[in-house]
N, C-alpha and C positions, 0 to 999 in steps of 0.2 A: 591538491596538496594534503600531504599528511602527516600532523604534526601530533609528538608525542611530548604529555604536558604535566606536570603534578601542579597544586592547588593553586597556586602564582602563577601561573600561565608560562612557565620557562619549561623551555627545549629539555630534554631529559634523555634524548636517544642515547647517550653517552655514557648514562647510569646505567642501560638494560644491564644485566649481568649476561654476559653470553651471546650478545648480539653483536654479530660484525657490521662493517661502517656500513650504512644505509645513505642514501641523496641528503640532502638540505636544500633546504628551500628560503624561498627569502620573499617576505609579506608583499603581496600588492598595493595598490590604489585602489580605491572604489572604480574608476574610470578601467583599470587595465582589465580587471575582475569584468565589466560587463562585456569587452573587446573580447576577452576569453570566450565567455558564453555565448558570443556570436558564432566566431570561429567551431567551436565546440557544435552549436548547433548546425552549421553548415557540413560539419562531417558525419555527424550523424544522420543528416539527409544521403547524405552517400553512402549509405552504410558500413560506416566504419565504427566499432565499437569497442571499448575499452571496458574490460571488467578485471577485478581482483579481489580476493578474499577480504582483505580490509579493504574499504572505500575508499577512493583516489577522486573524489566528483567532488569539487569545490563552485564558486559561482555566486551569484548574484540573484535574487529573488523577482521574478517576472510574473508571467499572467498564468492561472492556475490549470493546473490537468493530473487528475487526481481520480481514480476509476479504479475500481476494484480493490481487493486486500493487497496487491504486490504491485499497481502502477508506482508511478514516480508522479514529483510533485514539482510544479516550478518557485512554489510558495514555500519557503522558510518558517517554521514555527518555534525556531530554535536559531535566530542571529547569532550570537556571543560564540555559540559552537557550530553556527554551519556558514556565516556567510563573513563575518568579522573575521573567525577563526576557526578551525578546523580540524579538532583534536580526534585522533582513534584510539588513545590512550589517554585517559585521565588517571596519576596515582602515586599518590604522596611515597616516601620513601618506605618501605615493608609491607605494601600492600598487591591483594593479592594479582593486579593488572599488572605489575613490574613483572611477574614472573609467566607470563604469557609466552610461547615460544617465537623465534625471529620469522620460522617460516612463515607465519601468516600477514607477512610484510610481503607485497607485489614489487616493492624496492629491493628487497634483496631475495628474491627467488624469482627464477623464470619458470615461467606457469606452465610455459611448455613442456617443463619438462620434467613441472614437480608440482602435485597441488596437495592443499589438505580439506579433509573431511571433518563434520561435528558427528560424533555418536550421543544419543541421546537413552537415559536408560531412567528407571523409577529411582535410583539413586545417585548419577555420575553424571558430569556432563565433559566428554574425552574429544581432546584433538589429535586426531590420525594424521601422518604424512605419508605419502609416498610417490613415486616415481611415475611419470605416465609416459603407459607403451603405446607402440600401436597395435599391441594385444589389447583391448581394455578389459579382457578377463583376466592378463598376468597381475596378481594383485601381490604388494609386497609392501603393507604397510607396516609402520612402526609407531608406535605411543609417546609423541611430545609432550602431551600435559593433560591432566585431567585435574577434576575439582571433587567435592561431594555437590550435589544438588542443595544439599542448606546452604552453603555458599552463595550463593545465587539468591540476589535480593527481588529484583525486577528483570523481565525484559520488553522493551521496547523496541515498535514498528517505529523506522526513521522513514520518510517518503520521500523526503529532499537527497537528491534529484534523482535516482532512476528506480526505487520501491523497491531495492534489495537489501537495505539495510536492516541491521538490527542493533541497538542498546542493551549492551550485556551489564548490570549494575550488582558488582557484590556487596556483601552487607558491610563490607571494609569502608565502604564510600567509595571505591576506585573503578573504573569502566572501562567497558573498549567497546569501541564503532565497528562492527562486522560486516560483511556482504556476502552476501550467504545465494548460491545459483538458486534455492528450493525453497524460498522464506517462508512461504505458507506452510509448509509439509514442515519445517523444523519448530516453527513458534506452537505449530498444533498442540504439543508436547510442552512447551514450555511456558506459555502463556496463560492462564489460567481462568476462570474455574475450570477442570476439566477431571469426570466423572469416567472412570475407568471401571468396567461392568465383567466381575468374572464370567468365561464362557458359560458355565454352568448351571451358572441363577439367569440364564436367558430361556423363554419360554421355549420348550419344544421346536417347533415350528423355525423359533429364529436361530436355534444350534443346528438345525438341519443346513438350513441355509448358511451358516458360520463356515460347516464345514465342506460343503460341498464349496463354497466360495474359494476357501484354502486351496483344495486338493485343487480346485482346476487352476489355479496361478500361481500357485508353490508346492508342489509336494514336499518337497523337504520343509516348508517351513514351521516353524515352533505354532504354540496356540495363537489364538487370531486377539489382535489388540481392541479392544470392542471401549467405545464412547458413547453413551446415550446425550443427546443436546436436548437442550431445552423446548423444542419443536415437538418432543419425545419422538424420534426418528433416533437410531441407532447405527454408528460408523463400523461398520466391520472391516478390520485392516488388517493385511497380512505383510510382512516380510518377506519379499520377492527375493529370497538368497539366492537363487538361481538366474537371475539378472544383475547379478553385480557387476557393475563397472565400475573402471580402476579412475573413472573421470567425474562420471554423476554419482557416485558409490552405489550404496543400496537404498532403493524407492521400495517406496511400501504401496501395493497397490490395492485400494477400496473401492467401498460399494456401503449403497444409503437403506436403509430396510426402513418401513415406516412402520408404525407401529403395530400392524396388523400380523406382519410375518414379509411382505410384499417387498421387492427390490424397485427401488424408483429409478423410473429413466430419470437424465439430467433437468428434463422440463418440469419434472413434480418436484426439485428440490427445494428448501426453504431458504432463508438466504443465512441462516447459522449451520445449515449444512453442509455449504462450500469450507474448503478445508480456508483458515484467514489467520 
């Protein structure tokens, strides 16, 4: 269930300005709530799975499973907003979550046949929509809403229940609960500290490799996004514009350099090298 809420914990869908009617829902019991999570578990043994840009995964707090940057959790760390109740919108009246677009409601778009993308930049942070073909190169997106990045107070990895979320918290006090297909890849960026290395002040040896890196899995791509972590090992990431899909948009495809100039296979990575 997904309820949208300002400070008093009251229904607000009705306030969005521009949103057409979306479901309602109507609160459980603690008892119906675990009956769900059984059922809920039983189909996901069958493979049947439920995903949508804002989180739709309500539930009851079980035994824990919790592995890696992007698993899911059965343990709640956050009752009041994930297992009592279960807001993707927290946001008093003129703040800046009321003005978030409808499409990233899986209540009122069908995902089949329409999803949205997060672009993320050194300044903006922009929600793209558009249409999906069964081209996934026909791309015909259009511009719902963007922010500046100072806007943007926090974000927060949610893990309850399946590790795609995220806590988007403006500095208004107002939030939205996201489910994002690519969480690691998008928090990389947004998450912080994160030390952004012009190509140019990189030694010799690792602008060869920068570039040679680029040219073999984008030629058209702009300069390569370089991260030094704390391991001192260096992410060199490019912009795969040449892979874009109109479904997983565009993935940035990297590689680990350690500090010597040296491209690590997966088995020498450190564990702040995995993208989290």
């Amino acid at each position: 269930m997904r309820w949208f809420r300002d400070t008093e914990r009251r229904d607000i869908q009705s306030e969005l300005q521009g949103w057409p009617a979306g479901p309602s829902y109507t609160a459980h019991t603690r008892a119906n709530a675990a009956g769900r999570s059984t059922v809920k578990g039983m189909l996901m043994g069958l493979g049947v799975a439920v995903a949508g840009v804002l989180t739709s995964q309500g539930g009851s707090p079980g035994s824990g499973r919790d592995i890696g940057p992007d698993a899911g959790s059965d343990i709640s760390h956050d009752r009041p907003d994930e297992t009592e109740d279960f807001p993707v919108m927290w946001a008093a009246p003129g703040t800046v979550a009321r003005t978030l677009p409808w499409q990233l409601d899986p209540g009122r778009v069908d995902e089949k046949k329409y999803t949205t993308h997060a672009i993320v930049t050194d300044r903006r942070f922009v929600i793209v929509g558009l249409p999906v073909h069964k081209d996934t190169k026909a791309i015909e997106d259009e511009v719902l809403w963007e922010i500046p990045r100072s806007a943007i107070a926090t974000v927060e990895r949610r893990n309850f229940k399946d590790g795609w979320d995220i806590k988007v918290v403006f500095t208004d006090g107002s939030w939205c609960r996201l489910q994002v297909r690519s969480r690691s890849q998008l928090t990389e960026y947004l998450i912080g500290p994160l030390e952004l290395i012009p190509p140019e002040s990189l030694p010799p040896t690792h602008q060869q490799t920068a570039r040679a890196f680029a040219v073999a899995n984008s030629p058209d791509a702009g300069p390569p996004i370089i991260t030094r972590h704390t391991c001192g090992c260096y992410r060199i990431a490019v912009v795969a514009a040449n892979r874009t899909d109109s479904f997983f948009g565009i993935t940035d495809e990297y590689t680990i350099v350690a500090a010597d100039g040296t491209e690590l296979e997966l088995t020498g990575y450190h564990p702040e090298d995995f993208t989290s």
